[in-house]
C-alpha positions, 0 to 999 in steps of 0.5 A, spaced: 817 624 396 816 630 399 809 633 403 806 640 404 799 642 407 797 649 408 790 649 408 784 645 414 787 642 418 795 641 415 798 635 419 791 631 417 792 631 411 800 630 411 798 623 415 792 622 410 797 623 404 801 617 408 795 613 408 794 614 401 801 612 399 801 607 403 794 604 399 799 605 392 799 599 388 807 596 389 809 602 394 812 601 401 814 606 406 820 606 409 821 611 413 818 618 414 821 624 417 819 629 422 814 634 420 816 642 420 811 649 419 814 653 414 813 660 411 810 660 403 814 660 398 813 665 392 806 667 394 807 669 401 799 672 403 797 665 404 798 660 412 804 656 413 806 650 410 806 643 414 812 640 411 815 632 412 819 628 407 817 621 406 822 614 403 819 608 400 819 604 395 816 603 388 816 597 384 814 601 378 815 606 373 817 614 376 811 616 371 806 611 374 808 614 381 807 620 379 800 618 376 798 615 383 801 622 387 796 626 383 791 621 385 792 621 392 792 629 391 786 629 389 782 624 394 785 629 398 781 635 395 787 638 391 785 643 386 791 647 382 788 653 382 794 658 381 801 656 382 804 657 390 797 658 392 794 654 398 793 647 398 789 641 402 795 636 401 802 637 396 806 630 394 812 632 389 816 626 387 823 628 389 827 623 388 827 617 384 833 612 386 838 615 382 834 617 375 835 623 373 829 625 368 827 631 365 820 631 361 814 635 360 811 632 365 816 630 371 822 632 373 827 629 377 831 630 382 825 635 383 829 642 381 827 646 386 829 642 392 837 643 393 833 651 395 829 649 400 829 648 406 822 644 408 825 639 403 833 638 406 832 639 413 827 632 413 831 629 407 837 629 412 834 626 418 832 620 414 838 619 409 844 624 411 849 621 408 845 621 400 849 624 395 843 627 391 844 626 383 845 632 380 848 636 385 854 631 387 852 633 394 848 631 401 842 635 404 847 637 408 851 640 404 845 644 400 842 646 407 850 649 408 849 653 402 843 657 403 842 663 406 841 664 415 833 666 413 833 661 408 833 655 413 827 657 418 824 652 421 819 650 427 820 643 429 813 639 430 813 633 435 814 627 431 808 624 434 803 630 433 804 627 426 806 620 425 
């Protein structure tokens, strides 16, 4: 999964976000990566963003994690107000062992993440070696791939987060 926060006090709500995963029903953490500010993308008049990527382990259906995402969202004070705009905590469902779906509701792997960064940089401290479905290739190799300015990252302190 991967976790965004713009708004408050960012690295609070990525933890808190943590916390929630960790109280789902039939999920379990395996690892967690380092944390990194990056700049907004789409709507760029908005603070940096608070990134990390989360492994873990799900005993139940892509959908029904998806439900349980959107609920640890909300217990965080996600509102969707507009598309990009600034958010409390952000959870997308970026992969799913090696299913690959593509419904109303939910896509994966996530479409957006082989572009950025804040999503490739983390997913290959935990898993580098990962040849992601669709795209027959690493984290690595989709960072490779993206321009200079596209890969700008500040590293936070594992432990300001963890």
């Amino acid at each position: 999964m991967g976790l965004g926060s713009n708004l408050g006090r960012p690295l609070d709500y990525l933890r808190a976000g943590v916390e929630g995963l960790e109280a789902l029903p039939g999920f379990g953490l395996l690892g967690r990566s380092s944390c990194y500010l990056t700049a907004p993308v789409g709507r760029t008049d908005q603070p940096a963003f608070a990134n990390a990527v989360v492994h873990g382990m799900y005993d139940g259906t892509a959908l029904e994690l998806l439900a349980g995402l959107l609920q640890v969202e909300a217990a965080q004070g996600r509102q969707r107000l507009e598309r990009w705009g600034p958010r409390t905590l952000d959870l997308d469902l970026l992969l799913f062992g090696e299913q690959i779906l593509d419904l109303p509701e939910l896509r994966v792997p996530h479409p957006e993440m082989c572009r950025r960064a804040f999503v490739l940089v983390p997913l290959m401290e935990l898993a580098p070696e990962l040849v992601l479905p669709v795209w027959a290739k690493t984290a690595g190799q989709l960072l490779d791939a993206l321009a200079p300015e596209e890969r700008a990252l500040q590293k936070v302190e594992k432990m300001a987060w963890a």
